[in-house]
C-alpha positions as CSV (number, residue, x, y, z in Angstrom):
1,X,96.5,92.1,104.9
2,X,93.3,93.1,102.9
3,X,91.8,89.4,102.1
4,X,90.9,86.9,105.0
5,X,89.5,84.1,104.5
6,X,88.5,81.7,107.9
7,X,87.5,78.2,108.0
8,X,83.9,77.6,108.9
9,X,84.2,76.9,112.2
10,X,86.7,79.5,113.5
11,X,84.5,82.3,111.7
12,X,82.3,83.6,114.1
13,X,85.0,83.9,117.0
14,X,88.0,84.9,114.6
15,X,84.8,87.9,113.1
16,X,84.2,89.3,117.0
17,X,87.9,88.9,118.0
18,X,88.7,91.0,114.9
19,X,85.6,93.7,115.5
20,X,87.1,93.9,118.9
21,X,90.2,94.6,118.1
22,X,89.3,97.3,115.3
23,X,87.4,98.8,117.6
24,X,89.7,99.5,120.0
25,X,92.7,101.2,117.5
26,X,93.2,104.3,118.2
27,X,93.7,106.9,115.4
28,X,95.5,110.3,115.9
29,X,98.5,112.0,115.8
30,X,101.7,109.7,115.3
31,X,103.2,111.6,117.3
32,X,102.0,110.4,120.4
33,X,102.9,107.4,121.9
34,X,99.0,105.5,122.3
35,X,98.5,106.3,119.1
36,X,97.7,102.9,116.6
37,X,96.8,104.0,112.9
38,X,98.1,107.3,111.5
39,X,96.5,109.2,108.7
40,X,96.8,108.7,105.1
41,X,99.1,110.2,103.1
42,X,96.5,112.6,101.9
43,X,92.7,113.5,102.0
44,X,92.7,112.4,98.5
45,X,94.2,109.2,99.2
46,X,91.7,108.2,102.0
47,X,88.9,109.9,100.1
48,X,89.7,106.9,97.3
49,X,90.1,104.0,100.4
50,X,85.9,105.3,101.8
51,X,85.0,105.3,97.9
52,X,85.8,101.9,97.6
53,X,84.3,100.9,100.7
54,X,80.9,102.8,100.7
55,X,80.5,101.1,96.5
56,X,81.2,97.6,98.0
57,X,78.2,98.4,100.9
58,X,75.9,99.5,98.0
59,X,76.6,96.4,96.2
60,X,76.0,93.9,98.9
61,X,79.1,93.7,101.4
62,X,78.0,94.4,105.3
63,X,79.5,96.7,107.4
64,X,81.1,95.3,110.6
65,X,82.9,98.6,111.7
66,X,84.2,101.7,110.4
67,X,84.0,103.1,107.0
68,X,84.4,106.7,108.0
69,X,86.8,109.4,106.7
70,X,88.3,112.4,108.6
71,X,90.5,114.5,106.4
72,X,93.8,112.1,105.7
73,X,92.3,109.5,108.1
74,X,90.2,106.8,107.5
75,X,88.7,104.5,110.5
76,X,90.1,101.1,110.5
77,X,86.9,99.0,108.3
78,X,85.9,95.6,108.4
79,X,83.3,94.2,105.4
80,X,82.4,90.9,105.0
81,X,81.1,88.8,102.0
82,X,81.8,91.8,99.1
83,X,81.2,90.6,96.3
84,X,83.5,90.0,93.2
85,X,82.4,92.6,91.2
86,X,83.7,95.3,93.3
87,X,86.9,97.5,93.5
88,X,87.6,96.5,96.7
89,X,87.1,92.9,95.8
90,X,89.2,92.9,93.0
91,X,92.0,95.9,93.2
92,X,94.5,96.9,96.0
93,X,92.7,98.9,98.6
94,X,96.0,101.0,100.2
95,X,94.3,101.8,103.5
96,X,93.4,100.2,106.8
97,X,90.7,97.9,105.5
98,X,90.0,94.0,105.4
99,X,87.7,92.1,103.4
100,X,86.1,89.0,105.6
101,X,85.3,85.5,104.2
102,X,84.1,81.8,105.7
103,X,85.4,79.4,103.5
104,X,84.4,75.0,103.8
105,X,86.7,74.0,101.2
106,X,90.2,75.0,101.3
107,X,90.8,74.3,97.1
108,X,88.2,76.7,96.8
109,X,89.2,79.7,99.0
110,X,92.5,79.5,97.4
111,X,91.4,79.2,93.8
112,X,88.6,82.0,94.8
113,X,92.0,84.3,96.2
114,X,93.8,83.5,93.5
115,X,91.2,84.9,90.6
116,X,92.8,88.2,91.6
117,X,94.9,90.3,89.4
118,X,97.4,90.8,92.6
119,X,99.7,88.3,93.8
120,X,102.6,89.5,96.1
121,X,102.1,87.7,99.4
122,X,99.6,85.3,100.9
123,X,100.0,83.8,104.4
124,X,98.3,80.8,106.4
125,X,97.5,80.9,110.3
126,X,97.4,77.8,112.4
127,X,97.4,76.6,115.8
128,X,99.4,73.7,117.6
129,X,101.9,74.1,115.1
130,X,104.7,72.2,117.1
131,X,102.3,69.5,117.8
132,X,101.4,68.7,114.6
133,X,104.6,69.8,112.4
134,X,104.9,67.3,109.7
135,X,101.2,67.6,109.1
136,X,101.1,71.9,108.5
137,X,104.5,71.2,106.7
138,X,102.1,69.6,104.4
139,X,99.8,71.9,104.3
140,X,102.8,74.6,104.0
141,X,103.8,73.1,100.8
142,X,100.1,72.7,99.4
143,X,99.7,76.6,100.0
144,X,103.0,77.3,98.4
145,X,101.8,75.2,95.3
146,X,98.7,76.5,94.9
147,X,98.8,79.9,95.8
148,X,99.8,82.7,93.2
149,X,101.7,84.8,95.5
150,X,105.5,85.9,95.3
151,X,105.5,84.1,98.9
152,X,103.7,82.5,101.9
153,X,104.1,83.6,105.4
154,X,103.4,81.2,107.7
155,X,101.7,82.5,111.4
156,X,103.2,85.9,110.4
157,X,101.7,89.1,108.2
158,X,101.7,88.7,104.6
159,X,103.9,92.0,105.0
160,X,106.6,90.4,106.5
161,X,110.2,91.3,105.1
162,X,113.8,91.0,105.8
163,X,116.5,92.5,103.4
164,X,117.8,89.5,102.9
165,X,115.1,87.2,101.4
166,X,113.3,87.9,98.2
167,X,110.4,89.6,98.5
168,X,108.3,90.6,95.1
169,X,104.9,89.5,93.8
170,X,103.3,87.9,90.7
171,X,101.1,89.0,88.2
172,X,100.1,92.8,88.8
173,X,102.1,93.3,91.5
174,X,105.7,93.7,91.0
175,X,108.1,93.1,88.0
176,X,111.7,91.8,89.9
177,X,112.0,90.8,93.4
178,X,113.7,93.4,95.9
179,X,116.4,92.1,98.5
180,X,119.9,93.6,98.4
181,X,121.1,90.7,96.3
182,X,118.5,90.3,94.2
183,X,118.0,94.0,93.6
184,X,122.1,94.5,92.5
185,X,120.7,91.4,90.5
186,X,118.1,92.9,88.4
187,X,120.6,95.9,88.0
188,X,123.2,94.3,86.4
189,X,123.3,92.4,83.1
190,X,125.4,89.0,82.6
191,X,128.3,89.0,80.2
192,X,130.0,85.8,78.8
193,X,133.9,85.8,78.2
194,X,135.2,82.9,75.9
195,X,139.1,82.7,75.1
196,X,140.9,80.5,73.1
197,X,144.2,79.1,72.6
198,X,145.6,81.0,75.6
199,X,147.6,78.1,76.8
200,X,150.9,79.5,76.5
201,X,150.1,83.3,77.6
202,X,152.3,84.9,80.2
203,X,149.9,86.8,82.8
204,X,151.9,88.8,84.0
């Protein structure tokens, strides 16, 4: 997840939760069991992910935790408000960072997420979900209208997977969808067979 936007009135508790939570991972060796974020692939790699994060700072985005490289690891980082004109606004940052918004108007966060270049998945969180089921399913389907994502997770990660559902993105973000069937799909090409007049044939 690299975009979250919160509703108004959930944003200060949902921004401290989160900054205690981040502060609390534990970086190190994946090796060992208390371990919570590994390293990057590379120094180079994490050296990109701080790059991105110090030019959004300069511009205008605050700080709530992190932002420090170590060699291939690079602190879990929180910004909030960055502002559009930004790589970390607007490209894929492949590290262990998440942009913060408050949002009042739900048509607007979701045109504001969808001026992106990237679409592969967007989820929605909600409460009381059993309580109120008709009334998210509606929301569900409003998300899934308006969003530009290959899907919508609901009260799960955007990252959320099985082999057996599609899973691809929209605009800049994939080409085909992956899934065992719709992979063998995308690597085959349809042939039509016509015949004619075969009433009479003997088959065997």
């Amino acid at each position: 997840m690299q975009h979250l936007y919160v509703r108004g009135g959930l944003y200060k508790e949902v921004k401290a939760a989160l900054i205690a939570a981040f502060k609390k991972l534990k970086g190190g060796d994946p090796r060992q069991d208390d371990t919570s974020i590994r390293p990057m692939i590379s120094k180079s790699s994490a050296a990109i992910v701080e790059k991105s994060v110090n030019e959004a700072v300069k511009a205008g985005a605050k700080l709530l935790v992190g932002s420090k490289q170590r060699g291939a690891f690079m602190e879990p980082t929180i910004l909030e408000d960055a502002p559009f004109d930004t790589d970390a606004r607007k490209e894929e940052i492949l590290g262990p960072v998440i942009l913060l918004y408050s949002y009042n108007d739900f048509k607007e966060a979701v045109k504001e997420a969808n001026s992106m270049h990237y679409g592969l998945q967007a989820s929605a969180f909600m409460h009381d979900l059993n309580k109120a089921f008709y009334k998210v399913l509606i929301v569900c389907l409003m998300i899934i209208r308006s969003s530009q994502a290959g899907g919508v997770c609901l009260n799960d990660s955007p990252s959320m997977r099985v082999d057996s559902q599609p899973y691809g993105g929209i605009k800049d973000s994939a080409i085909q969808q992956e899934g065992v069937k719709y992979t063998m799909d995308d690597m085959l090409e349809t042939k039509v067979l016509v015949m004619r007049n075969v009433g009479n044939a003997s088959y065997f």
